[in-house]
C-alpha positions in Angstrom: 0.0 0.0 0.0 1.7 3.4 -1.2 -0.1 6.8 -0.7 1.8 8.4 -3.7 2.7 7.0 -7.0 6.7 6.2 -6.7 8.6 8.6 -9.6 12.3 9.3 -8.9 13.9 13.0 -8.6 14.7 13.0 -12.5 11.0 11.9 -13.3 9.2 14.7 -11.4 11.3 17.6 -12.7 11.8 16.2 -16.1 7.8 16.5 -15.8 8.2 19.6 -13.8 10.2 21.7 -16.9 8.3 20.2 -19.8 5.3 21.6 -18.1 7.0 24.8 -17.4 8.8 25.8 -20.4 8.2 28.3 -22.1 8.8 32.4 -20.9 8.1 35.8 -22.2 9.2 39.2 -23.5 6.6 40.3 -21.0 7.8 38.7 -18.4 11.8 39.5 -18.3 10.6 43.2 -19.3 8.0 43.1 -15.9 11.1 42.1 -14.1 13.3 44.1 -15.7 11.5 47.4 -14.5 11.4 46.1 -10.9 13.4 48.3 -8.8 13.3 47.2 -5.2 13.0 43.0 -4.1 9.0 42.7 -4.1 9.2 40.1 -0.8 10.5 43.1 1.1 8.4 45.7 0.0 5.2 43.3 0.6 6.4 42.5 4.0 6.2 46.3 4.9 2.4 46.2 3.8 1.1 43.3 5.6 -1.4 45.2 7.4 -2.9 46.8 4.2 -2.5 43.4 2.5 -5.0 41.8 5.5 -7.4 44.7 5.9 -7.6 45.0 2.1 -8.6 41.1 1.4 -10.7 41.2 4.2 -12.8 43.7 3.0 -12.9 42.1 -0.4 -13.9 39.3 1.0 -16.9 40.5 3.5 -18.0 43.0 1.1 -18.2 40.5 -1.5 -16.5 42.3 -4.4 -13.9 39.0 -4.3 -16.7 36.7 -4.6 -18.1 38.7 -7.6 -15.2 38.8 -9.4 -14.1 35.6 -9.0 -17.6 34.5 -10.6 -17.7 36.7 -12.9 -15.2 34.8 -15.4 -17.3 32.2 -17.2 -15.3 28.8 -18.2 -15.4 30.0 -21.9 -13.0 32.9 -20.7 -10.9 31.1 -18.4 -10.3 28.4 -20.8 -9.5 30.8 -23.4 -7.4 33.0 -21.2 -5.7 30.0 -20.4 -5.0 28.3 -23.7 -4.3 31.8 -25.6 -2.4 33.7 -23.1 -1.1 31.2 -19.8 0.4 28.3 -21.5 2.2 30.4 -23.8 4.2 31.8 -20.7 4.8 29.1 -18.8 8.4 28.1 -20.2 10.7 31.1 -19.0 13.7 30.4 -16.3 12.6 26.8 -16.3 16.3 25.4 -17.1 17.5 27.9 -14.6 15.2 26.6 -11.8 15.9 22.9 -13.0 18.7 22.7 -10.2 16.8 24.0 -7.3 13.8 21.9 -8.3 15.9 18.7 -8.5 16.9 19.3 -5.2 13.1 19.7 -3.6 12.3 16.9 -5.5 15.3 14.6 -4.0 13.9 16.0 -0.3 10.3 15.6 -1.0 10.5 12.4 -2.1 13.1 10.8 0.6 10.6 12.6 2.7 7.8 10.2 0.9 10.4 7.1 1.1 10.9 7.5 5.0 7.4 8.0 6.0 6.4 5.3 3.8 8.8 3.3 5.5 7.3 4.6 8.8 3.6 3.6 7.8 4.8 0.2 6.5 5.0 -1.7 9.8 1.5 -0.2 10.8 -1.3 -3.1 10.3 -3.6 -2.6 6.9 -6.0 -5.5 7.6 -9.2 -3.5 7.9 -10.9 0.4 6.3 -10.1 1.5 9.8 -6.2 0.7 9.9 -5.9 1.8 6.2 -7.3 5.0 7.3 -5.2 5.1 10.5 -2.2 4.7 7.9 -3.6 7.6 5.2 -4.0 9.7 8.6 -0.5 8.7 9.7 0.7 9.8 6.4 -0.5 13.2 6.3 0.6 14.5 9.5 4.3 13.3 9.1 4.4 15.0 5.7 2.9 18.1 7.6 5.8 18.5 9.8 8.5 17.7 7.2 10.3 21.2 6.2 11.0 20.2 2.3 12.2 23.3 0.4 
């Protein structure tokens, strides 16, 4: 009994940067014109960033917009502009990906190997297992 289908490191980013491939003029131009690293200037705004989903949220202007894309649009906003961007800095990433994927997935081996002694004989010590599963991959720190 496996929770997750068993790929090796090489498997799940080859998969990982065919998906991805595939970057834009827009893109390195939108970085290009950044002047200041965006994680510290959001990190200054937290409070505006919490009081200004809030709102969206309890006013319901989030819920309207969300809705207001029909799946005609998102599928066509997502054939004819998303996958068209998806490819750029894949190669570069392909490094830092590899190694996620070689700590997520030793991650998987060794709680695997910690859920394999566990009995399986009935739906309630399967689910014991599944529930074992989850919260050991919860506190694993994979970046």
């Amino acid at each position: 009994f496996r929770i997750m289908a068993k790929v090796t490191a090489a498997q799940y980013v080859e998969k990982w940067g065919r998906r991805l491939q595939g970057a834009t003029t827009d893109i390195r131009n939108g970085v290009g014109r950044v002047t200041e690293a965006p994680g510290i200037k959001a990190a200054r705004k937290a409070d505006k960033m919490l009081a200004g989903i809030t709102e969206a949220i309890t006013s319901g202007k989030w819920a309207n917009a969300v809705a207001n894309v029909t799946l005609e649009e998102w599928k066509n906003a997502t054939i004819d502009k998303g996958i068209g961007r998806i490819s750029a800095g894949v190669e570069a990433a392909l490094p830092k990906q590899l190694q996620m994927a070689e700590k997520l997935l030793a991650a998987v081996d060794s709680v695997n190997a910690s859920i394999d002694v566990m009995p399986d004989n009935t739906l309630e010590e399967r689910i014991q297992r599944s529930v074992q599963f989850q919260r050991k991959m919860a506190e694993m720190k994979i970046k």
